[in-house]
C-alpha positions as CSV (number, residue, x, y, z in Angstrom):
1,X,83.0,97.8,90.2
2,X,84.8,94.7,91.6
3,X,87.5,95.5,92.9
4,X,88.6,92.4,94.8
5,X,92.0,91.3,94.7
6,X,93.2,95.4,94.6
7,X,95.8,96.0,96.7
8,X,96.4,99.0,98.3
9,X,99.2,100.0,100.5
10,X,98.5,102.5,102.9
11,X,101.6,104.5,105.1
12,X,101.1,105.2,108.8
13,X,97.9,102.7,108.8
14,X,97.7,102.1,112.5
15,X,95.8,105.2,113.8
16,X,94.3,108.6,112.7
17,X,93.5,109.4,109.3
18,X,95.5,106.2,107.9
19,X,93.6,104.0,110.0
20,X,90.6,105.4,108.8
21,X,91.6,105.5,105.0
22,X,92.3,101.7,105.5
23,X,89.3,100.7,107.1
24,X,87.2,102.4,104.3
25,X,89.3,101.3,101.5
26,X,88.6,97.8,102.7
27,X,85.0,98.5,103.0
28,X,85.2,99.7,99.3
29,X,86.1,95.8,98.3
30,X,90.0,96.5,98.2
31,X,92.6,94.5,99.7
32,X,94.8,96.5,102.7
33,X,98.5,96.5,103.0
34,X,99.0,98.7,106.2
35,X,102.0,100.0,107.3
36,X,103.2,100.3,111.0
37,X,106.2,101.9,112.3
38,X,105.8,101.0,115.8
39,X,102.4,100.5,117.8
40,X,102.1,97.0,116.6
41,X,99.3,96.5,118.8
42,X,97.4,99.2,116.7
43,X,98.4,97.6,114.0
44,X,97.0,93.9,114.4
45,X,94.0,96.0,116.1
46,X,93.1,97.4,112.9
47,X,94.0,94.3,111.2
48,X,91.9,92.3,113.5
49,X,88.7,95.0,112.6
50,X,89.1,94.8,108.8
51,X,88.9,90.5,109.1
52,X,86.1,90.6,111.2
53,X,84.4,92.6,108.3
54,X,85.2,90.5,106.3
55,X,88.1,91.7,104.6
56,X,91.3,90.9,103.7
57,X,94.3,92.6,105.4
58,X,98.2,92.1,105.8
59,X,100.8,94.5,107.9
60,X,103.9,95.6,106.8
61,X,106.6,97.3,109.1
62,X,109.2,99.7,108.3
63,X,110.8,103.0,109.0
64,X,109.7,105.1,106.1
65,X,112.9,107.2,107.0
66,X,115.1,104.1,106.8
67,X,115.8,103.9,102.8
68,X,116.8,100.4,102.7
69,X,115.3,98.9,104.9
70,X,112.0,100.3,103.2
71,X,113.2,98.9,100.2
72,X,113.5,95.7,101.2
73,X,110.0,95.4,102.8
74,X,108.5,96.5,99.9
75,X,110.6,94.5,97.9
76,X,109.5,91.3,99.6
77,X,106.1,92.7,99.8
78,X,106.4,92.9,95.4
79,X,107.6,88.8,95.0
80,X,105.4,87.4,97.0
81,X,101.8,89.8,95.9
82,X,103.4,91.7,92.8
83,X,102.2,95.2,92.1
84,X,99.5,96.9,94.0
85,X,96.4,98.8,92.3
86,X,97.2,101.9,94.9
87,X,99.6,103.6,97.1
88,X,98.6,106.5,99.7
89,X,101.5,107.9,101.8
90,X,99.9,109.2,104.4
91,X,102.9,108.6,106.8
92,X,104.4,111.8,108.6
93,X,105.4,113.6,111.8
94,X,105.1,117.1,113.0
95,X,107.9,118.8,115.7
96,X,106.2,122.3,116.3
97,X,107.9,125.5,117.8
98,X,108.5,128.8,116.2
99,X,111.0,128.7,113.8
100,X,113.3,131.1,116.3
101,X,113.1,128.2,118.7
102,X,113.2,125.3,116.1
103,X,116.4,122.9,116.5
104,X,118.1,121.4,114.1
105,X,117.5,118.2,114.9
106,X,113.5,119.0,114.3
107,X,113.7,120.2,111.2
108,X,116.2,117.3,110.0
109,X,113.8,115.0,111.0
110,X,110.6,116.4,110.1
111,X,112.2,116.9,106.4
112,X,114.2,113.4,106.6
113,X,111.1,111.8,107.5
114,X,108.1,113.9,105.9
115,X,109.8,114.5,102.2
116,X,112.5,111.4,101.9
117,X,109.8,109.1,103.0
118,X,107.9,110.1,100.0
119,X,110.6,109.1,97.7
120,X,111.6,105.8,99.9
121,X,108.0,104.6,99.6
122,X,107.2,105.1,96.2
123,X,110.6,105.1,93.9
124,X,110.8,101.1,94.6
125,X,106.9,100.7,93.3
126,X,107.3,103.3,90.6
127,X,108.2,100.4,87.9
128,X,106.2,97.7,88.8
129,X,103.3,100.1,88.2
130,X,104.4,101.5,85.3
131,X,104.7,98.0,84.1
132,X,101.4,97.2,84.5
133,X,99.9,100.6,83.1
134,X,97.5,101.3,85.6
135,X,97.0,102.3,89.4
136,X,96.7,105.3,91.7
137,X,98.7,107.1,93.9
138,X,97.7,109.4,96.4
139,X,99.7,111.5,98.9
140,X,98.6,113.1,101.7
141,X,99.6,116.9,102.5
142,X,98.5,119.6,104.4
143,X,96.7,123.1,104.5
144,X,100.1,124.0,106.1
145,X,101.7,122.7,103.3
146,X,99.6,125.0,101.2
147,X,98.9,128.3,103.1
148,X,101.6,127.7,106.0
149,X,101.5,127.8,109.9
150,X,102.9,129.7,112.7
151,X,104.9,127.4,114.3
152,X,105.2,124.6,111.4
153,X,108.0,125.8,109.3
154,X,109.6,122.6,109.3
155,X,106.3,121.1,108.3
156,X,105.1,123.1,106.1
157,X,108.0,123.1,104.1
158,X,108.1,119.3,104.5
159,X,104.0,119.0,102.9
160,X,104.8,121.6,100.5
161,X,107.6,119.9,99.1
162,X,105.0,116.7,98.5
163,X,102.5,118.7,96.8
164,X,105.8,119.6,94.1
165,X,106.7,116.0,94.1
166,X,103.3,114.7,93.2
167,X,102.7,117.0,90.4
168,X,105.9,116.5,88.6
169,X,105.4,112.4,89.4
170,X,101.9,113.3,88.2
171,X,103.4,114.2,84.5
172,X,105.7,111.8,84.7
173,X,103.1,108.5,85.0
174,X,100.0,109.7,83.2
175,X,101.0,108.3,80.0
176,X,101.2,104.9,82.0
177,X,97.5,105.4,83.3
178,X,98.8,105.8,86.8
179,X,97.2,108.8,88.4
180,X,99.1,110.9,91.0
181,X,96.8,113.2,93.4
182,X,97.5,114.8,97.2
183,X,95.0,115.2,99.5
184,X,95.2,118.7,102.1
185,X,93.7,117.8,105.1
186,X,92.9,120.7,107.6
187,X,92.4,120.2,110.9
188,X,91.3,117.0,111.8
189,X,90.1,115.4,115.1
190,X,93.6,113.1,115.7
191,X,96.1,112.2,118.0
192,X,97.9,115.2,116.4
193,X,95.4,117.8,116.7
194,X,94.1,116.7,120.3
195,X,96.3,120.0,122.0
196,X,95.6,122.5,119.2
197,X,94.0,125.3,120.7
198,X,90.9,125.3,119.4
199,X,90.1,128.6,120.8
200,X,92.1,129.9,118.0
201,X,91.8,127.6,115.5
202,X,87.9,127.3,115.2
203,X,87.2,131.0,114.0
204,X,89.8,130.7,111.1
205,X,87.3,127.5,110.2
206,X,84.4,129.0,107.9
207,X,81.9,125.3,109.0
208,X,83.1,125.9,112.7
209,X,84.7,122.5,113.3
210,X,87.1,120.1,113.3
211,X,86.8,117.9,110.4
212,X,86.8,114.1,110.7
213,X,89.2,111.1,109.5
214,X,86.5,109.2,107.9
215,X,85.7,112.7,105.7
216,X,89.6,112.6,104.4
217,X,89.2,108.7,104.1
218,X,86.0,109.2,101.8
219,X,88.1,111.5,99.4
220,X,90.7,108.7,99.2
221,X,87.9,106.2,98.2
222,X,87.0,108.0,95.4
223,X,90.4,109.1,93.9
224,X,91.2,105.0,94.1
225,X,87.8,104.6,91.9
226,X,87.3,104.3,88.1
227,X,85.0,107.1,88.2
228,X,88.2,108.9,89.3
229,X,90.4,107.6,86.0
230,X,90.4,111.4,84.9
231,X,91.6,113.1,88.0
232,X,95.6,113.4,88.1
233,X,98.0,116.3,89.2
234,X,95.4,117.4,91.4
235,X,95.6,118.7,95.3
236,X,92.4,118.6,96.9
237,X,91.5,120.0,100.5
238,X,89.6,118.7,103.0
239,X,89.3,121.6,105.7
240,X,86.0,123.2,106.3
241,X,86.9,125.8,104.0
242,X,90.3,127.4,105.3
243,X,91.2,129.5,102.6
């Protein structure tokens, strides 16, 4: 399948899994929209990487906690390109204590940024898909959001809310062709999980390890696919086989 001239946005695109999902969604043949936040130099890293493969990559900046100013990227983004084929918000942060110790302020933001970014991404592309009666979406979760974590109340509430909202928005866009799925990642060898203590987390693994990005970015590959046309409403883990 061709698929040159398939954009795909990609959230939080300058390191960990999102870098990885966009360096194998370009070498699927699709074009790669990544977001940055802030480490700009990550960003043109990655974009520097994906060119020198020869594909064909543009960077977009924006808050996804900042509403408007989301909307207006991705508005500017829409006149000048139109309509992507995909969308994966993978974009999110994690403030971990126990929930006796958790502030205020961490679970606003974790929530604010987490959950609201999931509607400030996608509501403004909603219709442009819809329009054109075809695309994918795919959000990214957790096990946390699934069985929950000491420690990760705020987060876990945060992924489990985006594993509601993609199975209502799921309902809501198959008539359009537009398939909505969430990918669980466990734990996986990032930034994030470099302090985990892995003295406690690797027996609760069944395989015994961490998993890698380029695993969670190979699941993302194929839910972008034709092959994959059938596959909506689904949330699929990635995590060694954490029940």
């Amino acid at each position: 399948m061709n698929n040159s001239g398939k954009w795909v946005i990609i959230t939080g695109a300058s390191r960990g899994i999102g870098r990885a999902m966009a360096l194998a969604v370009s070498r699927a043949g699709y074009s790669v929209a990544a977001h940055y936040h802030r480490n700009e130099e990550a960003a043109r890293s990655l974009q520097r990487e994906i060119s020198a493969a020869g594909g064909s990559a543009r960077l977009l900046r924006f808050d996804i906690g900042d509403r408007e100013g989301v909307r207006a990227a991705l508005e500017a983004y829409l006149s000048g390109s139109g309509a992507p084929w995909a969308v994966i918000c993978n974009a999110g942060i994690c403030l971990d204590n126990t929930f006796a110790a958790l502030s205020g302020e961490a679970w606003d933001s974790v929530l604010h940024t987490n959950l609201n970014g999931f509607y400030n991404v996608l509501q403004p592309l909603i219709m442009p898909l819809a329009r054109k009666k075809r695309g994918r979406i795919i959000t990214v979760s957790s096990v946390s959001g699934i069985i929950g974590n000491r420690g990760q109340v705020n987060y876990s509430a945060s992924k489990a809310g985006i594993i509601g909202a993609t199975k209502a928005l799921a309902v809501e866009l198959a008539s359009r062709s537009i398939t909505v799925n969430c990918i669980a990642p466990g734990i996986i060898e990032t930034d994030m999980s470099k302090d985990a203590p892995l003295d406690q987390i690797l027996p609760a693994i069944p395989m015994g390890r961490l998993g890698r990005a380029e695993e969670v970015a190979a699941l993302a590959v194929f839910l972008l696919s034709e092959e994959a046309s059938y596959i909506t409403r689904q949330v699929i883990s990635v995590n060694g086989g954490i029940i």
